[in-house]
C-alpha positions in Angstrom: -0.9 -3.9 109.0 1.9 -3.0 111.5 1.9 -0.7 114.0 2.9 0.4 117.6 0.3 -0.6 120.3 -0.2 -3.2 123.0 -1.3 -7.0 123.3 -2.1 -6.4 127.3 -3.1 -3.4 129.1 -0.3 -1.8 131.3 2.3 1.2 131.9 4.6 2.7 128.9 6.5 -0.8 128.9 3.5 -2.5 127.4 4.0 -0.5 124.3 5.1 -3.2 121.4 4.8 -3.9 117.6 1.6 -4.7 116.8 0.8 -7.1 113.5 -3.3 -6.5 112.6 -4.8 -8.6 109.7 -5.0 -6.3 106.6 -8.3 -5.6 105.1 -9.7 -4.7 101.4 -10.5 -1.0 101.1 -14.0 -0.1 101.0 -15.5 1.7 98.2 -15.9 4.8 100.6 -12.5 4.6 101.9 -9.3 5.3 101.6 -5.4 3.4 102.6 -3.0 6.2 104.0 0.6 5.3 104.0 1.3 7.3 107.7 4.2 10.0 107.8 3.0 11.5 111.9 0.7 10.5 114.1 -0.4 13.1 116.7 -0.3 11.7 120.7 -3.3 12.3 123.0 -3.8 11.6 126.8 -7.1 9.4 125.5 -3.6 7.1 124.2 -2.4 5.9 127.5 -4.9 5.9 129.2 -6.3 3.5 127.1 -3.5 1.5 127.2 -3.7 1.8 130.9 -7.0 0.1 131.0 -8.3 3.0 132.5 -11.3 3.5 129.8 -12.2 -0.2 128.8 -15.1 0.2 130.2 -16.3 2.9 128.1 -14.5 1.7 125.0 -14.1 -2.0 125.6 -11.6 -2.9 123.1 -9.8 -5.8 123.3 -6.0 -6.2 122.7 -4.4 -6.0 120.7 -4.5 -2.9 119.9 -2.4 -0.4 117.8 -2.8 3.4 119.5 -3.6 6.8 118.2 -6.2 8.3 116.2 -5.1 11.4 114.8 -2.8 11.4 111.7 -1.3 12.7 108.4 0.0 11.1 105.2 -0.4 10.4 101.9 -2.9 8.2 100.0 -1.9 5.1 98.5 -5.0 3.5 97.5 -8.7 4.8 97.1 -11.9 2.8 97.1 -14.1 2.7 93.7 -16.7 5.4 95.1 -14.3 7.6 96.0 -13.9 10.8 94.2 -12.7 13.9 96.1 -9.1 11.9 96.6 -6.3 10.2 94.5 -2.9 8.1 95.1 -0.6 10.5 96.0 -2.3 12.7 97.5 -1.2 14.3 100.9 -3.9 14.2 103.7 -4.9 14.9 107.4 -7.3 12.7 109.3 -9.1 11.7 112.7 -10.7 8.2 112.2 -13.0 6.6 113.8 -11.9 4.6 117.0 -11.0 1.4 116.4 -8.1 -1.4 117.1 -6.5 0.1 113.9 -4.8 2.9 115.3 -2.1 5.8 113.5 1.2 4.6 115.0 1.1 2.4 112.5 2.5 2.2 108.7 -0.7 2.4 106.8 -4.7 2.7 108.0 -8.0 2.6 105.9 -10.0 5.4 106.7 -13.2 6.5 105.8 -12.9 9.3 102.9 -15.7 11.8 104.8 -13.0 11.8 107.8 -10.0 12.9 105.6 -9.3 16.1 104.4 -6.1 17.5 102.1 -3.5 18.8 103.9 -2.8 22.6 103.6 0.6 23.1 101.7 2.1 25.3 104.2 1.8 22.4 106.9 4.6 19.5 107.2 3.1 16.2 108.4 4.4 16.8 111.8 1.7 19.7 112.1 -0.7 18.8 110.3 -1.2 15.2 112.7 -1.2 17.4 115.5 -4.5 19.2 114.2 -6.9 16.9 114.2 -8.3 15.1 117.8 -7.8 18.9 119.4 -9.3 20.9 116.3 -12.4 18.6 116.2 -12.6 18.6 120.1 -12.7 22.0 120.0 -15.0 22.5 117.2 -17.6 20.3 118.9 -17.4 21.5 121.9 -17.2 26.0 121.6 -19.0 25.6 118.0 -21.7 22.7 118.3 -22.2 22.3 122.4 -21.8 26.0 123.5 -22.8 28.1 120.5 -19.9 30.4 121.4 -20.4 33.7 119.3 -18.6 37.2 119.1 -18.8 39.3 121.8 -19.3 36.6 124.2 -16.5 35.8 126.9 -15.2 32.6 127.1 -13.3 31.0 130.4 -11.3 28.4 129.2 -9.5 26.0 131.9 -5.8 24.7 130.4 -4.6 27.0 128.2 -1.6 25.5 127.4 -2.3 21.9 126.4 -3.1 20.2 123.2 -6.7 21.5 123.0 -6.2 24.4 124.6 -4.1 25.6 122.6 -6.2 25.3 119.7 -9.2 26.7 121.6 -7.5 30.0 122.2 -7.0 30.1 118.5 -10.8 29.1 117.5 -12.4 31.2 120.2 -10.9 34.2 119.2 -11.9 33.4 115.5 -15.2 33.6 116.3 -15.0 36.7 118.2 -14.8 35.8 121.7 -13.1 37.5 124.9 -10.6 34.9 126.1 -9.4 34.3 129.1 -7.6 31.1 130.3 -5.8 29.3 132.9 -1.9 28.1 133.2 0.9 28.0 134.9 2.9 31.0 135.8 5.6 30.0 133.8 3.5 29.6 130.4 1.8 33.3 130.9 3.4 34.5 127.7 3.1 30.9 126.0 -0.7 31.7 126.6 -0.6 35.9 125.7 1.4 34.9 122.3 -1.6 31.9 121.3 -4.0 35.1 121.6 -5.1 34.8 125.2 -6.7 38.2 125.7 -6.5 37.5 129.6 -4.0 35.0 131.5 -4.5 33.9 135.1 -1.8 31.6 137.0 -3.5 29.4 139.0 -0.2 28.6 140.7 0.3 31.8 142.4 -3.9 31.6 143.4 -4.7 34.2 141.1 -8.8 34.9 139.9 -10.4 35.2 137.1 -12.3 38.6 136.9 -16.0 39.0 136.2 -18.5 36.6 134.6 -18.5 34.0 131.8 -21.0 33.4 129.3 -19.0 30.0 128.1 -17.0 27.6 130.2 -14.8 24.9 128.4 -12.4 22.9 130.8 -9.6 20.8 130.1 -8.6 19.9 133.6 -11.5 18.7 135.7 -11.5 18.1 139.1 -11.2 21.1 141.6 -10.3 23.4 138.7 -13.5 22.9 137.2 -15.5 23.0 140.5 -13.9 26.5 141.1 -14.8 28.0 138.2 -18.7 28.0 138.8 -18.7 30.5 140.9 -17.1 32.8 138.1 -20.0 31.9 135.8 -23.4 33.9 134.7 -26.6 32.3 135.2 -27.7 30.0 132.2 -24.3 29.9 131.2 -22.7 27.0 129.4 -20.1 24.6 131.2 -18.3 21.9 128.6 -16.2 19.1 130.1 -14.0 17.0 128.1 -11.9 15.8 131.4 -15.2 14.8 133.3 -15.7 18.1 135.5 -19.5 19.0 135.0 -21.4 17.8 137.7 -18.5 15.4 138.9 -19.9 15.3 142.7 -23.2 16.8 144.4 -21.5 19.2 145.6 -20.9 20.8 142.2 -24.3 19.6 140.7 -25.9 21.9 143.3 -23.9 24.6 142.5 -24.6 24.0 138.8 -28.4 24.1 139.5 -28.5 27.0 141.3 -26.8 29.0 138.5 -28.7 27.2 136.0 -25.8 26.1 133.9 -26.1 23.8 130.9 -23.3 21.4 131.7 -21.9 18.8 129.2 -19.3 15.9 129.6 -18.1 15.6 126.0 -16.6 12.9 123.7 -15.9 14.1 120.3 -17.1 12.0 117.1 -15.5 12.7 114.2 -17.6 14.2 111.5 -17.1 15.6 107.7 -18.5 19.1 108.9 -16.1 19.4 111.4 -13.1 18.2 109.4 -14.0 20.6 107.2 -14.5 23.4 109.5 -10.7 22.2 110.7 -9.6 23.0 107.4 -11.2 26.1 106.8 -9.6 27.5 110.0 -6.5 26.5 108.6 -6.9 27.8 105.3 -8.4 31.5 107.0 -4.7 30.9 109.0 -7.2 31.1 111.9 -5.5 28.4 113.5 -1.9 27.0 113.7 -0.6 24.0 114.7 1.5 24.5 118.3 4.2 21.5 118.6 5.4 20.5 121.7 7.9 18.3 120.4 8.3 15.1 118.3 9.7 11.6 118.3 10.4 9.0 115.9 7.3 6.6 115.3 9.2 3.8 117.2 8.4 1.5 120.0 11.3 3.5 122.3 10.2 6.7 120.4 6.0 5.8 121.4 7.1 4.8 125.0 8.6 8.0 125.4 6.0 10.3 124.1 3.3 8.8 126.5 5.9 9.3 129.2 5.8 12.9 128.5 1.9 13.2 128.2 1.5 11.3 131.7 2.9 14.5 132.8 0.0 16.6 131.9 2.7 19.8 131.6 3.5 19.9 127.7 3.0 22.9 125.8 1.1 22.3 122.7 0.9 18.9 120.7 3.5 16.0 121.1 3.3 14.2 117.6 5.4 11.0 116.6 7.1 11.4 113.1 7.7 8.5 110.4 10.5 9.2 108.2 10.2 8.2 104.3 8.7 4.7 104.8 10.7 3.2 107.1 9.2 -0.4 109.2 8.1 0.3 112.3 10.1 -1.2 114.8 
């Protein structure tokens, strides 16, 4: 099973073709013959090394793990799917990533893709949607009414978080640059602050979800009502003592949060996507090639795109 990944952890020039041993499908999976594979920061840094502590994987290793394509083979208890069929997917994290030509999935992770979507945007939904889902649905119990701070506006799961807040009824108000205010206002932000030209949110928060970490995070607490939630997926909650005190004194309920994939939320995915509650927001794309891989993590080590960066496989070429 080929793919694009590394066979030793370093920068953008370790990215390679990558030959795993193919495996039988299991009689709850299913093979997917890859057409995009969506790009996420958890990619490099990976193949930076910077995680194998908390995901020890050894190389090699093909990247990615969000995806779209079509089936080419099902196992023999599988009955919601057949060849041919066109599919989105986030699989579970193993060495058998999506920049690859095929990968065996678990059915209960895959979910049809909506007609109205190309492959392009429906790879770009999954890692965010199900990031987001977990994190305003499951963690914070976001509901209507409530107002929701959200740190990184314009980024992959940002993006998508503007969209799924204000499906469930929330007050949103985020944080980006100056230069993607309107980016932000068109996604459905009801409120837009540029934090490069130091300007403040405006009264309290019932719901905190940051994408940034770091200082961004730590200044937001302030901004916060007491017993309010505080969701982390860039390591912000309670990241020094400092903030931890500040956390206890407001009595927020702080979570550092790494999605799992699950069939509810994949199916929640879907059904925001069906409601048109949620639409895919491409950065841009390039071709599912070693030059075209090296080049999209280039551009996500900038932490400045707008949207999803997604790599595209045309007909069923070899990777290369």
């Amino acid at each position: 099973m080929k793919g694009i990944g590394i066979n030793e952890y370093g920068d953008h020039r370790a990215l390679t073709v990558v030959d795993l041993p193919d495996r039988e499908v299991g009689a709850n999976e299913v093979r997917i013959s890859l057409r995009a594979s969506g790009v996420n920061p958890i990619d490099w840094k990976l193949r930076e090394g910077y995680l194998k502590e908390g995901l020890p994987f050894d190389p090699p290793l093909v990247l990615g793990w969000d995806g779209a394509g079509v089936i080419k083979e099902v196992g023999k208890s599988v009955d919601t799917f057949q060849v041919g069929d066109a599919v989105f997917f986030r699989p579970e994290l193993t060495e058998y990533g999506t920049y690859a030509e095929e990968i065996i999935v678990e059915e209960a992770l895959v979910q049809p893709k909506h007609k109205d979507l190309s492959f392009v945007e429906a790879a770009s939904l999954p890692l965010v949607g199900l990031t987001v889902i977990e994190a305003l649905m499951e963690i914070a119990a976001l509901t209507s009414g409530q107002r929701l701070l959200l740190l990184g506006g314009s980024g992959g799961v940002g993006t998508i978080a503007v969209q799924i807040a204000k499906a469930l009824g929330a007050h949103v108000t985020t944080t980006v640059s100056e230069k993607n205010r309107e980016f932000a206002k068109a996604r459905g932000a009801d409120t837009v602050i540029a934090y490069d030209i130091n300007e403040k949110p405006e009264g309290e928060f019932d719901v905190l979800f940051d994408t940034v970490g770091g200082s961004a995070y730590a200044g937001a607490i302030p901004f916060l009502k007491t017993g309010a939630s505080a969701v982390s997926i860039a390591g912000g909650a309670s990241q020094n003592d400092d903030v931890s005190n500040n956390e206890e004194k407001k009595q927020i309920k702080t979570n550092n949060m790494f999605m799992q994939p699950t069939k509810k939320k994949m199916a929640q995915l879907r059904t925001f996507v069906d409601q048109k509650q949620v639409s895919p927001v491409i950065s841009h794309t390039h071709p599912m090639t070693v030059d075209g891989a090296k080049q999209a993590h280039l551009d996500s080590e900038t932490i400045r795109t707008r949207g999803k960066i997604v790599l595209e496989r045309e007909n069923e070429e070899e990777i290369k």
